[in-house]
C-alpha positions in Angstrom: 5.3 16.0 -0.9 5.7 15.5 -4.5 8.8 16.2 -6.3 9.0 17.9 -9.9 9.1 14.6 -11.0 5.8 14.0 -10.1 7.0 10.8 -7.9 8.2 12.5 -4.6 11.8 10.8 -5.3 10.1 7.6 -5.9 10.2 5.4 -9.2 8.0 4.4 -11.8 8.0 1.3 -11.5 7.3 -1.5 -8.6 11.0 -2.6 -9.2 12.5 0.9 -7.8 10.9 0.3 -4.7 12.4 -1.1 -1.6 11.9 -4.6 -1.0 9.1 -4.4 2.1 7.0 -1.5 -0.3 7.0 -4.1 -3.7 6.2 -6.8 -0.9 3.3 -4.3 0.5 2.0 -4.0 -3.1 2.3 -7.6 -4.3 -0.1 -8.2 -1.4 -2.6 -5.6 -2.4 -2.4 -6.9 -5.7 -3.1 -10.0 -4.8 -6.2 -9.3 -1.9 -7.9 -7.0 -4.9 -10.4 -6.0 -2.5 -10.5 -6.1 1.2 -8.1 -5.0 4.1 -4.9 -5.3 5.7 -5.3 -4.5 9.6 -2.4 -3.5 11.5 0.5 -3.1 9.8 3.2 -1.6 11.5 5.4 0.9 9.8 9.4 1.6 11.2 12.0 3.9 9.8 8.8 4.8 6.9 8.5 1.3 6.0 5.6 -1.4 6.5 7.1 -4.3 8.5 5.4 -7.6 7.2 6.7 -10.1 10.0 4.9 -10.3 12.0 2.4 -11.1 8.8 -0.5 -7.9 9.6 -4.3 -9.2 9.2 -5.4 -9.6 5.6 -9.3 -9.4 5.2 -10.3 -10.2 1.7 -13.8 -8.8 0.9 -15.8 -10.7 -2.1 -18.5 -10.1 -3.6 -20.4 -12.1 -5.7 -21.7 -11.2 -9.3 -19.9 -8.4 -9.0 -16.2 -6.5 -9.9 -13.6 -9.0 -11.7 -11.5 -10.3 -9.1 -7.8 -10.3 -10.9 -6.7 -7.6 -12.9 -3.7 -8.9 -15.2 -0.1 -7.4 -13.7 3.2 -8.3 -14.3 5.5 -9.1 -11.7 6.8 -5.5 -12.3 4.2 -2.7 -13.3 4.0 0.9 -13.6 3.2 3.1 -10.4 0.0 4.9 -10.2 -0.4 7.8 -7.7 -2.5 5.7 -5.5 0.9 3.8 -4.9 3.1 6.8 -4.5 0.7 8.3 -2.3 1.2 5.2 0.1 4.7 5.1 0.3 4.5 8.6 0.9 2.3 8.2 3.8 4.4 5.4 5.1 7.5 7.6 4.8 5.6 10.7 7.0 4.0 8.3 9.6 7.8 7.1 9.7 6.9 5.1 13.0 3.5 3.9 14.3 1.3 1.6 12.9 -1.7 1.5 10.4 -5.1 0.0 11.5 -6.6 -0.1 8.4 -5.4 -0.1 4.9 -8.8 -0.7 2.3 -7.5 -1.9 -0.7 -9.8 -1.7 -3.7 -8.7 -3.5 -7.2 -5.6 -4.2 -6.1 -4.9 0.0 -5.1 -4.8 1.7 -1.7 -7.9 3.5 -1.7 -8.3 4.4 2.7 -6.3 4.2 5.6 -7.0 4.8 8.9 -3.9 5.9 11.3 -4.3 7.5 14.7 -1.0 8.4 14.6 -1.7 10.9 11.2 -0.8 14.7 12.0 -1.2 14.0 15.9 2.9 14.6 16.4 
């Protein structure tokens, strides 16, 4: 749930994040559009070894494929939304995670509200 602060506890910034969330979101940034299948999630956060499926989906005359980021960039609620997810599915493991211009945009978890 989200705090006052609009962030549910969670920073700004890519930087206040742990190390395996900025890791989760320097890979989204850098698919831009596709999916990453299977990712495993312990203690609320993804687990990237062993390395989960990364599908990148291009298409051709279409949507630019690299939006310019720094290293460290601003949140958007599509970010805090995911590690808030992580965090409630605290244990399980995400099939799906649809990543569109470098954002979360769908996941699909079995394990969602079935506890």
């Amino acid at each position: 749930m989200v705090g006052s602060d609009g962030f549910g506890g969670i920073g700004k910034f890519k930087s206040s994040l742990s190390p395996a969330n900025a890791a989760l979101l320097g890979m989204m940034h850098r698919l831009q559009y596709g999916y990453i299948e299977d990712l495993l999630v312990e203690k609320g956060e993804p687990v990237l070894k062993p390395m989960p499926r990364v599908v990148g989906d291009y298409k051709f005359g279409g949507e630019s494929r690299k939006r310019a980021v720094g290293d460290d960039f601003q949140l958007k609620s599509e970010h805090i939304e995911l590690v808030q997810l992580l965090r409630g599915l605290n244990n399980g493991r995400i099939e799906r995670l649809e990543v569109k211009a470098g954002l979360p945009f769908r996941v699909l978890c079995a394990e969602i509200g079935l506890r």
